[in-house]
MARBA-3410 file (N, C-alpha, C, O; in Angstrom, 1 decimal):
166
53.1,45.6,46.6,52.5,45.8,45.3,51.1,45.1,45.4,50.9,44.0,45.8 ~ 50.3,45.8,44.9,49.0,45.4,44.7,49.1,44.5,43.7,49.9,44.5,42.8 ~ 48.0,43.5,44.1,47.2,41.9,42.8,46.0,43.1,42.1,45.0,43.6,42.7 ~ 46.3,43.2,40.8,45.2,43.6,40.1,44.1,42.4,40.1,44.2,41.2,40.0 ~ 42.9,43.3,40.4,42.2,42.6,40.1,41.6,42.0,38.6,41.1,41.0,38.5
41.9,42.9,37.6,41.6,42.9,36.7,42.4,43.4,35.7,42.8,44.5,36.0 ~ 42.9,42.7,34.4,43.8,43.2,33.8,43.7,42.8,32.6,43.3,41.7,32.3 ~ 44.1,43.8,31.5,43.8,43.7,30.0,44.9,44.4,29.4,45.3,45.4,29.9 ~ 45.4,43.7,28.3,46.5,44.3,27.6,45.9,44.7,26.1,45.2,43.9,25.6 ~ 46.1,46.0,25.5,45.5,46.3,24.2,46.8,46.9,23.5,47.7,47.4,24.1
46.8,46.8,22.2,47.5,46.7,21.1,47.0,48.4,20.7,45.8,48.8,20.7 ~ 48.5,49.5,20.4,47.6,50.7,19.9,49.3,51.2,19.0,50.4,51.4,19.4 ~ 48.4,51.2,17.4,49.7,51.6,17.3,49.7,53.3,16.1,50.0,53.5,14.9 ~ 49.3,54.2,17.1,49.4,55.7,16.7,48.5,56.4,17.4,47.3,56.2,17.7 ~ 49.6,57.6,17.8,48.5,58.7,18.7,47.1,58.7,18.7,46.5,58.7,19.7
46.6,58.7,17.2,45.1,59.0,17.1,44.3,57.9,18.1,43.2,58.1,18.6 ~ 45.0,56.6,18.2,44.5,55.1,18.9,44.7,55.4,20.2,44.0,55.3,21.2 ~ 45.8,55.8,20.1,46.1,56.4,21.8,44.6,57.6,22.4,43.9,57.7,23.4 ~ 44.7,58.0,21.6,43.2,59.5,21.9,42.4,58.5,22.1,42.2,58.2,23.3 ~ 41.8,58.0,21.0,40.6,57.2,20.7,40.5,56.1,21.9,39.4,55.7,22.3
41.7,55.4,22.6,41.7,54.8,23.5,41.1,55.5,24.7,40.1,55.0,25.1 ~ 41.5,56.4,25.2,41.3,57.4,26.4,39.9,57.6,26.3,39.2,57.0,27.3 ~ 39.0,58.5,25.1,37.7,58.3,24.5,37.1,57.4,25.7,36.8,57.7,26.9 ~ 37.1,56.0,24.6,36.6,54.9,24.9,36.6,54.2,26.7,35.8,53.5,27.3 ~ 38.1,54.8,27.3,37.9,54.4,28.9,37.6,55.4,29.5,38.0,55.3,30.6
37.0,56.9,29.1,36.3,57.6,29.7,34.5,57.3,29.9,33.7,57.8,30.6 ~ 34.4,56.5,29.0,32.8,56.0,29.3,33.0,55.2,30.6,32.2,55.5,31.4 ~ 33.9,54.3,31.1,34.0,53.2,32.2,34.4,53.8,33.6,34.5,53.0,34.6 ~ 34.5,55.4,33.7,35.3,56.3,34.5,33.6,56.9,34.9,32.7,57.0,34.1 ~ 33.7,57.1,36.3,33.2,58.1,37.1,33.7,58.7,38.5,34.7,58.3,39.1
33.0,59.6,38.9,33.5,60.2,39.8,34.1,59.8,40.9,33.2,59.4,41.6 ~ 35.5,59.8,41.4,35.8,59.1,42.2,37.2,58.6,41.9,38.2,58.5,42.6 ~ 37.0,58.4,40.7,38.0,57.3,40.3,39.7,57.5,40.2,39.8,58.7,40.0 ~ 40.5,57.1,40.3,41.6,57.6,40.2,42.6,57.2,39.2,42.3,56.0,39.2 ~ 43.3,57.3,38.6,43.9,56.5,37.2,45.1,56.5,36.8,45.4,57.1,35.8
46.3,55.8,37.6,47.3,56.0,37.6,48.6,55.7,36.2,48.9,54.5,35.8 ~ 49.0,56.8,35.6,49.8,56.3,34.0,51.1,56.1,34.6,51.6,56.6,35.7 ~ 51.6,55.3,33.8,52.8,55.1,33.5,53.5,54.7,32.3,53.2,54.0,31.3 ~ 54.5,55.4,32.5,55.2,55.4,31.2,56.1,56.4,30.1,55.9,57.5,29.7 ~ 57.5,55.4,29.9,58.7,56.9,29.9,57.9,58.1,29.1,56.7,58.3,28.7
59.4,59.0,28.9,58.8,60.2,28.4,58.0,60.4,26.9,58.7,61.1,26.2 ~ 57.3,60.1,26.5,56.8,60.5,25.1,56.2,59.0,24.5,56.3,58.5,23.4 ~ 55.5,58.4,26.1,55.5,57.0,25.5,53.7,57.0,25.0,53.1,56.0,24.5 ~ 53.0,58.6,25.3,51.5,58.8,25.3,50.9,59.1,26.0,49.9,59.7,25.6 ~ 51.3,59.0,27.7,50.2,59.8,28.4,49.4,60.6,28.5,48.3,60.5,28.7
50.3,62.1,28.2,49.1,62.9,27.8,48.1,62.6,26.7,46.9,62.7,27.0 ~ 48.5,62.3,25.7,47.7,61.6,24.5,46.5,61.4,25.0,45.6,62.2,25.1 ~ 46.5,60.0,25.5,45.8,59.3,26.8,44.9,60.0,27.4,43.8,59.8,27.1 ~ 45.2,60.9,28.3,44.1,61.9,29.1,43.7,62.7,28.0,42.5,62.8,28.1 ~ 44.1,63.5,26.8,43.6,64.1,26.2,42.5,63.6,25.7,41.4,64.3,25.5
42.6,62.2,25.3,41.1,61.2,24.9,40.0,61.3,26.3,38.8,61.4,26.3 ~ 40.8,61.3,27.2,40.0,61.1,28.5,38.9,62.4,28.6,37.7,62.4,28.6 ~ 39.7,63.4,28.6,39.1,64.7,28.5,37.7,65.4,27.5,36.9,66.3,27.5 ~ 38.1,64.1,26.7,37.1,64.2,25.4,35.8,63.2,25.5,34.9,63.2,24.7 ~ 36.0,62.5,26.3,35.4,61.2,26.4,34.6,61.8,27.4,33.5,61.4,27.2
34.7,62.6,28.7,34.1,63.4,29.8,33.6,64.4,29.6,32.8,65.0,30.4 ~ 34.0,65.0,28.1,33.4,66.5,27.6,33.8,67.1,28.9,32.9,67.2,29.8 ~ 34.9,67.3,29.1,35.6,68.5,29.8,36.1,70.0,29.0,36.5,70.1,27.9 ~ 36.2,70.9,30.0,36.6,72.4,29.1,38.0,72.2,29.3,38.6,71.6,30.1 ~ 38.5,73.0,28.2,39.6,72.8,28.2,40.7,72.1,27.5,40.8,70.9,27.4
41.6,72.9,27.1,42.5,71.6,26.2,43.5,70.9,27.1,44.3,71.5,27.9 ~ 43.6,69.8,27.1,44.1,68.6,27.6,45.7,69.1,27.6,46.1,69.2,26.4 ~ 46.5,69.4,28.2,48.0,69.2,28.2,48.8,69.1,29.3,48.5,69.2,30.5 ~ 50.1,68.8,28.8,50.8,67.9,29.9,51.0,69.4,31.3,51.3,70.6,31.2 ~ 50.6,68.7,32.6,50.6,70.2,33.3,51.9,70.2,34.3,51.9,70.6,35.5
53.1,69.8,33.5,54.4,69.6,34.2,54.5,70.8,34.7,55.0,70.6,35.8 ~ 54.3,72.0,34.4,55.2,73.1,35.4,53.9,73.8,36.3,54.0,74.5,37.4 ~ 52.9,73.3,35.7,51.4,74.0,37.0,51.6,72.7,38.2,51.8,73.1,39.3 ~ 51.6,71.6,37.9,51.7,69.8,38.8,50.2,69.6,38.7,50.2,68.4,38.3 ~ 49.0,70.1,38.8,47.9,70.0,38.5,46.9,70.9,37.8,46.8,72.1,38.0
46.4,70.3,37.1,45.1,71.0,36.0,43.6,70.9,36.2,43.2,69.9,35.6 ~ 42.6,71.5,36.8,41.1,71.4,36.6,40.9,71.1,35.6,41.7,71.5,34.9 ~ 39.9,70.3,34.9,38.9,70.6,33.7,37.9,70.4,33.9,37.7,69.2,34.0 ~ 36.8,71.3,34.1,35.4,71.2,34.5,34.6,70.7,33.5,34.9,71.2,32.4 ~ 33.9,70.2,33.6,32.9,69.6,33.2,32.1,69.9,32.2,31.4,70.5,32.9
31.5,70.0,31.0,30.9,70.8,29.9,29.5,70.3,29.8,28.6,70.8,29.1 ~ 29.5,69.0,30.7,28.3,68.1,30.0,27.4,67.2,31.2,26.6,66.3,31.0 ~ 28.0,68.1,32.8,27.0,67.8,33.8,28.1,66.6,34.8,28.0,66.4,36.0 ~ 29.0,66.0,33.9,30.2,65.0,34.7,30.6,65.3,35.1,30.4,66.5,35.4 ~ 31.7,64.2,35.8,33.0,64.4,36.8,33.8,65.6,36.2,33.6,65.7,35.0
34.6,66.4,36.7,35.7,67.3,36.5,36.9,66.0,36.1,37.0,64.8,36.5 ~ 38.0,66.8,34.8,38.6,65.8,35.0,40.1,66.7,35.5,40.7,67.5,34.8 ~ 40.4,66.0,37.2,41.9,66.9,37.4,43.2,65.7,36.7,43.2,64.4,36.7 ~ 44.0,66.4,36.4,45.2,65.7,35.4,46.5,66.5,36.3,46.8,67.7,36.3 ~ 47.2,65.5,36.9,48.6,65.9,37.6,49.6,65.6,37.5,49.7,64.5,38.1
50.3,65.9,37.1,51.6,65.6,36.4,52.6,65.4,37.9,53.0,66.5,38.4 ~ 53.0,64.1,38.7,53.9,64.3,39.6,55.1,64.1,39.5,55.8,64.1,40.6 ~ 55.8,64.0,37.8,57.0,64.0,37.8,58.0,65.0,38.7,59.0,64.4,39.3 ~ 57.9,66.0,38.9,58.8,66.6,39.5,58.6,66.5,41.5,59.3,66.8,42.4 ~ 57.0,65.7,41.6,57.0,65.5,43.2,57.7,64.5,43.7,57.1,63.4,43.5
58.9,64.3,44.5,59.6,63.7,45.0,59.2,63.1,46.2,59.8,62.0,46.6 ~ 58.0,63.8,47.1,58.4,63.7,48.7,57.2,62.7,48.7,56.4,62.9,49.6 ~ 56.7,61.6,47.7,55.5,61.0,48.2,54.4,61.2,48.3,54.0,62.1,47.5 ~ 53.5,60.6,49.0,52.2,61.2,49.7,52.1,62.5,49.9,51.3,63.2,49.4 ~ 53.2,63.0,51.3,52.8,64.0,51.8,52.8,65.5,50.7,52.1,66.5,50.6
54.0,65.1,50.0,53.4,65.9,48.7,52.7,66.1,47.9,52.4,67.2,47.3 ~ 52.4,65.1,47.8,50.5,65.4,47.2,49.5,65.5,47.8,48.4,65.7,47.2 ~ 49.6,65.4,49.5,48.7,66.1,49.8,48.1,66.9,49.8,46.9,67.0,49.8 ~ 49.6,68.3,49.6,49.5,69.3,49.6,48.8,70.1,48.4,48.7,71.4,48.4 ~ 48.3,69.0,47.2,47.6,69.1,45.8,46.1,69.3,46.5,45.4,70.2,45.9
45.2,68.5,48.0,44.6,68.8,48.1,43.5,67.2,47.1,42.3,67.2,46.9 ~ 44.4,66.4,46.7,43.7,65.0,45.7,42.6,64.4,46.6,41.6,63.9,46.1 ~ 42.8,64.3,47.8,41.8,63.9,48.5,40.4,64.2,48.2,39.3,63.6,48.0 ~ 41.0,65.9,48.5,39.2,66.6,48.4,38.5,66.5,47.2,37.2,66.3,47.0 ~ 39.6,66.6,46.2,39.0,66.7,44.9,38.3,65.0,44.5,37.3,64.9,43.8
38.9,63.7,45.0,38.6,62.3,44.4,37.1,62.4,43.9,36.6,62.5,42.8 ~ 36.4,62.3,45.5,35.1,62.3,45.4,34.4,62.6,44.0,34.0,61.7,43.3 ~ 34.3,63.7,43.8,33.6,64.0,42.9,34.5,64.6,41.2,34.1,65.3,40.2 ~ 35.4,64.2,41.3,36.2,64.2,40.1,36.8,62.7,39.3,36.3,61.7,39.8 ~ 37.4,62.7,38.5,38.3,61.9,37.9,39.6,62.6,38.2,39.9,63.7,37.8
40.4,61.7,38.9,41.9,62.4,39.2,42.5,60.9,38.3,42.3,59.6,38.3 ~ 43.5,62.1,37.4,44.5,61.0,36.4,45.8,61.6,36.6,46.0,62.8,36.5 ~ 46.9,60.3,37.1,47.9,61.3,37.4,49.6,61.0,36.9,50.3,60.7,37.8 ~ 49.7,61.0,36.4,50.9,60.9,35.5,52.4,60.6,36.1,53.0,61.7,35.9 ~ 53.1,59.8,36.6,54.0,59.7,37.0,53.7,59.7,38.9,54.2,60.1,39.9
52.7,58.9,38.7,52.3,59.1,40.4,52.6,57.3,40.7,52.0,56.7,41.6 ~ 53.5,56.7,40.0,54.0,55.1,41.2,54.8,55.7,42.3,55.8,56.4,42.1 ~ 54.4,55.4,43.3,54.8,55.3,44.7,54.5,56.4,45.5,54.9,56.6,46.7 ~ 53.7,57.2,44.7,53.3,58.6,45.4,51.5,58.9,45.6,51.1,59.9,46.2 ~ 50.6,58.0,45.1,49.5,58.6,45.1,48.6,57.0,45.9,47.7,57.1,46.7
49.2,55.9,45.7,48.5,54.1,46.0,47.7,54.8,47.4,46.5,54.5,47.4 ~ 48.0,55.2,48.1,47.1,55.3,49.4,46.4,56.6,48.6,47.5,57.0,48.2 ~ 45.9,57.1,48.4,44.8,58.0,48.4,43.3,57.3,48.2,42.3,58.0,48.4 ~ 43.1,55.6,47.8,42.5,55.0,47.8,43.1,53.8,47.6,44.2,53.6,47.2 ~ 41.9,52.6,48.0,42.1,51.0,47.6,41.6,50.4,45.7,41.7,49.2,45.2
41.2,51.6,45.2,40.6,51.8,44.4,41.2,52.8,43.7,41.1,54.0,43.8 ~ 42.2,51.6,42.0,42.4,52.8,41.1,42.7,51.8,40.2,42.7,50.6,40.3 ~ 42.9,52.5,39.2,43.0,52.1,37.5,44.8,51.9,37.3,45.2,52.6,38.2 ~ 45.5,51.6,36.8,47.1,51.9,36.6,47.2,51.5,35.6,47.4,50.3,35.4 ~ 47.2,52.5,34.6,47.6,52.7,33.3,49.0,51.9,33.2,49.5,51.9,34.3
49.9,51.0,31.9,51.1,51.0,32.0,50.9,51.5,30.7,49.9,51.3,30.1 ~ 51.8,52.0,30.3,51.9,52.0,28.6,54.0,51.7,27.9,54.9,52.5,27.9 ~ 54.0,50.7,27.5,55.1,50.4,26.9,55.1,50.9,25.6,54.1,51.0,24.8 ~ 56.5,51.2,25.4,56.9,51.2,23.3,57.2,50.2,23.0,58.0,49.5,23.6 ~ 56.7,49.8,21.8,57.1,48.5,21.1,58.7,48.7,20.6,59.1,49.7,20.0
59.5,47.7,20.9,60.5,48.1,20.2,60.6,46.6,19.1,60.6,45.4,19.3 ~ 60.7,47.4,17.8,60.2,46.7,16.6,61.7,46.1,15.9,62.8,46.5,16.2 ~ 61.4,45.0,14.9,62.7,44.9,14.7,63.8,45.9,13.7,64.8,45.5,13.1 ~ 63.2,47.2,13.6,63.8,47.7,13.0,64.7,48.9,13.8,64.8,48.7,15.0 ~ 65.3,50.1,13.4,65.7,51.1,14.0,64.8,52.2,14.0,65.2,53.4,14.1
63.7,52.0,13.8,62.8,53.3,13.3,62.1,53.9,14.9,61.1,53.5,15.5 ~ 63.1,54.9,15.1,62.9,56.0,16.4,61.4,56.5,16.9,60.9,56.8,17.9 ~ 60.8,56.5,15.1,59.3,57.1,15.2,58.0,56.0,15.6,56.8,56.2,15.6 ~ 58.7,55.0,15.9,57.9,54.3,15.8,56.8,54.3,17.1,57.1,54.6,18.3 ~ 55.3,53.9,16.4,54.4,54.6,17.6,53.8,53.6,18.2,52.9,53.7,19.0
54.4,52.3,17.8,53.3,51.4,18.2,53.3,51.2,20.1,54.4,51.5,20.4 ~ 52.6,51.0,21.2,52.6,50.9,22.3,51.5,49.5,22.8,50.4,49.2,22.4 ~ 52.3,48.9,23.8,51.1,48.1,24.3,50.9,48.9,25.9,51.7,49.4,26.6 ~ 49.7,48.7,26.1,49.0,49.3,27.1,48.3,48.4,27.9,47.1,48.1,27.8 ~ 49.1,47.8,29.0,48.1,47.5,30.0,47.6,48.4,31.0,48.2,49.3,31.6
46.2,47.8,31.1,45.0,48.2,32.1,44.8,47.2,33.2,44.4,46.0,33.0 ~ 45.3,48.0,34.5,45.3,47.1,35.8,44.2,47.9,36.9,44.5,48.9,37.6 ~ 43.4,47.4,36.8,41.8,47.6,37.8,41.9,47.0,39.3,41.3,45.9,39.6 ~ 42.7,47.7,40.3,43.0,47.2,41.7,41.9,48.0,42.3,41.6,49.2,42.0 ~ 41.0,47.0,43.5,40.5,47.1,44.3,39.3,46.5,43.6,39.2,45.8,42.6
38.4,46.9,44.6,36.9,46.2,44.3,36.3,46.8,43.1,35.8,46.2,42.2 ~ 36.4,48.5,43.2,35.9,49.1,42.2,35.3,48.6,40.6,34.3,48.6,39.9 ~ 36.9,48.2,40.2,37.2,47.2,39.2,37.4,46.4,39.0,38.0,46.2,37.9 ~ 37.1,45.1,39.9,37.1,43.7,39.8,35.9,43.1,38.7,35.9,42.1,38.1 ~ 34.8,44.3,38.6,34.3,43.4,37.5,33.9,44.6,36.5,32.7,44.8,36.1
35.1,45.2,36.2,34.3,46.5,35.3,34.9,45.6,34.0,35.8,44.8,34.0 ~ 34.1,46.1,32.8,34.9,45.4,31.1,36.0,46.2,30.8,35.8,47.3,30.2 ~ 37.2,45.7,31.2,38.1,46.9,30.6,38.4,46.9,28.9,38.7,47.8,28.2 ~ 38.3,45.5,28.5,38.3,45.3,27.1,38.2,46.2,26.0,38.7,45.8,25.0 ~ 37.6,47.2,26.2,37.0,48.6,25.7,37.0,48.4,23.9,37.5,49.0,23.0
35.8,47.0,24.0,36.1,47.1,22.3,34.6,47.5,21.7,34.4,47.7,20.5
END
């Protein structure tokens, strides 16, 4: 396991914070970059990249691309493309996401990828890893939206970016 270089925990508690978060760490995102989420089912990620998507002025509506495994969104505003991959259902690793082709695309895109621990870390030394937790509050309330979100900035890329994002 990688030593983040850099790491920030932020307090978010409703979808719209969740968007507005993504927003806000798409200004600190350029081409290249890679951005690995985690986090159980319905804990925000897409949420998350949807901000991302908005924050990159990408075409396209932002959604979870579980049965495609990857989604283009080109660019509206001269930026990175943002590709969004869902690898929940890729089991075999690396070599299966090779076959996504993430390589070619890094360079000049934002690749964000959704259930990619243990399957995407070598495509570079250099990535972002989303965690996103649910608060579990002291009550029983199922709806509850609050999440903490750490931001872990491994490699050089992000040793001295502001992840703070306030």
């Amino acid at each position: 396991m990688d030593t983040p270089h850099n790491q920030v925990t932020l307090a978010v508690d409703s979808p719209e914070r969740m968007q507005e978060l993504g927003r806000r760490l798409a200004k600190r995102l350029r081409p290249g970059d890679l951005v690995m989420l985690t986090g159980e089912l319905g804990a925000g990620k897409t949420t998350l990249t949807r901000g991302l998507g908005e924050g990159l002025g990408v075409r396209g509506a932002v959604t979870s691309p579980t049965f495609v495994i990857a989604r283009v969104h080109p660019s509206l505003v001269g930026g990175p493309a943002l590709v969004h991959v869902d690898a929940y259902r890729l089991g075999g690793g690396l070599e299966e996401m090779e076959d996504l082709d993430l390589d070619v695309s890094l360079p000049d895109s934002v690749v964000v990828v959704e259930w990619g621990d243990g399957k995407v870390e070598d495509l570079t030394d250099d990535r972002l890893h989303v965690l996103i937790h649910r608060v579990v509050g002291e009550t029983a309330d199922t709806d509850d939206d609050r999440r903490t979100v750490v931001l872990n900035g491994i490699g050089a890329r992000w040793a001295d970016e502001d992840l703070e994002l306030g």
